[in-house]
C-alpha positions in Angstrom: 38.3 13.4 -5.7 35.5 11.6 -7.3 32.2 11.0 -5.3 29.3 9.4 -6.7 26.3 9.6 -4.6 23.1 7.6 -4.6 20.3 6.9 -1.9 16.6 4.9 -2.6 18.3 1.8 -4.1 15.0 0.3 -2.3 16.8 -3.7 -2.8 16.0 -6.7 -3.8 12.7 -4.9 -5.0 14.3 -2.6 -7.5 18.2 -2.6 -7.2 19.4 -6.1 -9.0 22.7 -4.8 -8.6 24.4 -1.9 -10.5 22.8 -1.1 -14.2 25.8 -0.3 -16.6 25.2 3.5 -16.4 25.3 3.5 -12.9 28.3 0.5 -12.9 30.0 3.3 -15.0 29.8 6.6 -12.9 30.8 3.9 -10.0 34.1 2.9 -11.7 34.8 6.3 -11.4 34.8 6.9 -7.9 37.2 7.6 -5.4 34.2 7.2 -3.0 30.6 6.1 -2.8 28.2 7.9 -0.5 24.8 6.1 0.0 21.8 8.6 2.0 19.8 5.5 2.7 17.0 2.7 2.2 19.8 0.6 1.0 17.1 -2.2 2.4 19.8 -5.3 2.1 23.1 -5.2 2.7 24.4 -6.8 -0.3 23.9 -3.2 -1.8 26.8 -2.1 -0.1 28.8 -5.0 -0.3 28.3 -4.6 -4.0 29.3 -0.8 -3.9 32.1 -1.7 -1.6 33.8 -3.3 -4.6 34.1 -0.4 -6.4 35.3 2.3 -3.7 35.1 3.0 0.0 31.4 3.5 1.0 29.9 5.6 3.8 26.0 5.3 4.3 23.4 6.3 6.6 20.3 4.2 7.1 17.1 5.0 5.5 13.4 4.6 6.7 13.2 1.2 5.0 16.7 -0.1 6.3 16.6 -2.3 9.5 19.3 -3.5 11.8 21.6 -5.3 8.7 22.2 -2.3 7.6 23.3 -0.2 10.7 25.7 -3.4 11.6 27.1 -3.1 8.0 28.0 0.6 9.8 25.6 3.1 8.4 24.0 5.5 11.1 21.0 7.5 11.0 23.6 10.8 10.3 26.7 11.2 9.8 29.4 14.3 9.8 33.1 13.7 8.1 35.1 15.2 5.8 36.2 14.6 2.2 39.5 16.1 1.5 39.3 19.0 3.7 35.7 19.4 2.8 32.7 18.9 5.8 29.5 16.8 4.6 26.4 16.1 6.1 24.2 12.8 5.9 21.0 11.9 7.0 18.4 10.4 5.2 15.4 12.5 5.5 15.9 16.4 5.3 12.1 16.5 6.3 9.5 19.3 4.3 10.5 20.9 1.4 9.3 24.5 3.4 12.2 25.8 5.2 14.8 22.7 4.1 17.9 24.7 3.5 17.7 26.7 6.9 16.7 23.2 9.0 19.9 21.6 7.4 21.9 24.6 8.2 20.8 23.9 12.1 20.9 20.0 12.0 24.4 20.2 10.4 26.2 24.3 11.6 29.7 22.9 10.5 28.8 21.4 7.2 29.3 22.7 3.5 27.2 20.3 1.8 24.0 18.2 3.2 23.8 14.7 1.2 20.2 13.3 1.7 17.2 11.1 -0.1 13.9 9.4 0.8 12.0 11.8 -1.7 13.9 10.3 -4.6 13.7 13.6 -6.1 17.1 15.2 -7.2 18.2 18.3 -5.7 21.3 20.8 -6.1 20.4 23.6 -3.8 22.7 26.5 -2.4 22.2 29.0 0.1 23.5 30.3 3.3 27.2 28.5 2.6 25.5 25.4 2.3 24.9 22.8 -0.5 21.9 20.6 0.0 22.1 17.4 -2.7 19.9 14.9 -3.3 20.8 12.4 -6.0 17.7 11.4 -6.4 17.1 7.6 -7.4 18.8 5.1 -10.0 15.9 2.4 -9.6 12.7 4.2 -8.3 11.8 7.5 -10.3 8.9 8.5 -8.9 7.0 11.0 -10.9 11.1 12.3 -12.3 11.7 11.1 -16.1 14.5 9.8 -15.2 16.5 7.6 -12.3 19.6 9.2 -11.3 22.7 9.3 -9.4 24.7 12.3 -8.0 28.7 13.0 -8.8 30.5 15.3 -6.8 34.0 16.7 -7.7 35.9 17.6 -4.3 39.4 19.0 -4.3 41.3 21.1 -1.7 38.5 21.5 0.6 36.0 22.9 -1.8 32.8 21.4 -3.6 34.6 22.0 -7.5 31.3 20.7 -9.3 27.9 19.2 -8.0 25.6 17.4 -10.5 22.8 15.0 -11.3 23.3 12.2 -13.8 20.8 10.5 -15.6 21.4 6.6 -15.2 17.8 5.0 -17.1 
């Protein structure tokens, strides 16, 4: 299974819907994961065309977005394998080991708000932040997280460069 992951779309202000690299990694998913600051929910609607979609709301999402269905975490499973949302995953110092707590039963940890990418492992569990497609920050590039997910293992994890 195909998941491509994104957080800090940060809409209208930056997202203007899906650039054609991203549109591209998103015509190949079996499902979207968004870690939050969607900030309208046309983001979602627009991701919702291309696969399922779970989200959890971001600092900069208000009360649209947690009707849409997004929580501020979220626990389920993607064919037999346990993953984590939530938004913030707090300080860098000590990260891995405060995910491990916030999420015990989890394999991977999906999160944003530094819009910084990530691919971390320790302890039996994956942290992963995609990073950003529209707001880069001090990266050289926005980006977008895919996930290949088969049999109740993580098969490949990686960060794809979308600008």
């Amino acid at each position: 299974m195909k998941v491509v992951v994104l957080a800090d779309t940060h809409a209208p202000r930056r997202w203007k819907g899906a650039s054609p690299r991203v549109a591209q990694c998103l015509g190949e998913a079996d499902l979207i994961l968004h870690a939050g600051d969607v900030c309208i929910r046309d983001v979602l609607d627009e991701l919702s065309s291309y696969a399922p979609v779970l989200a959890v709301r971001g600092n900069n999402d208000g009360p649209d977005i947690a009707a849409w269905g997004a929580p501020d975490r979220l626990v389920t499973e993607i064919d037999g394998l346990t993953v984590g949302m939530v938004h913030d995953s707090g300080a860098a110092t000590g990260r891995l080991p405060r995910m491990r707590r916030l999420f015990p039963d989890c394999d991977l940890v999906v999160f944003g708000h530094s819009h910084i990418p990530m691919n971390l492992s320790g302890d039996g569990l994956r942290i992963f932040n995609p990073g950003s497609p529209t707001d880069r920050r001090r990266q050289p590039r926005g980006t977008v997280g895919v996930l290949e997910v088969s049999g109740g293992r993580l098969v490949d994890a990686g960060i794809v460069p979308v600008t």
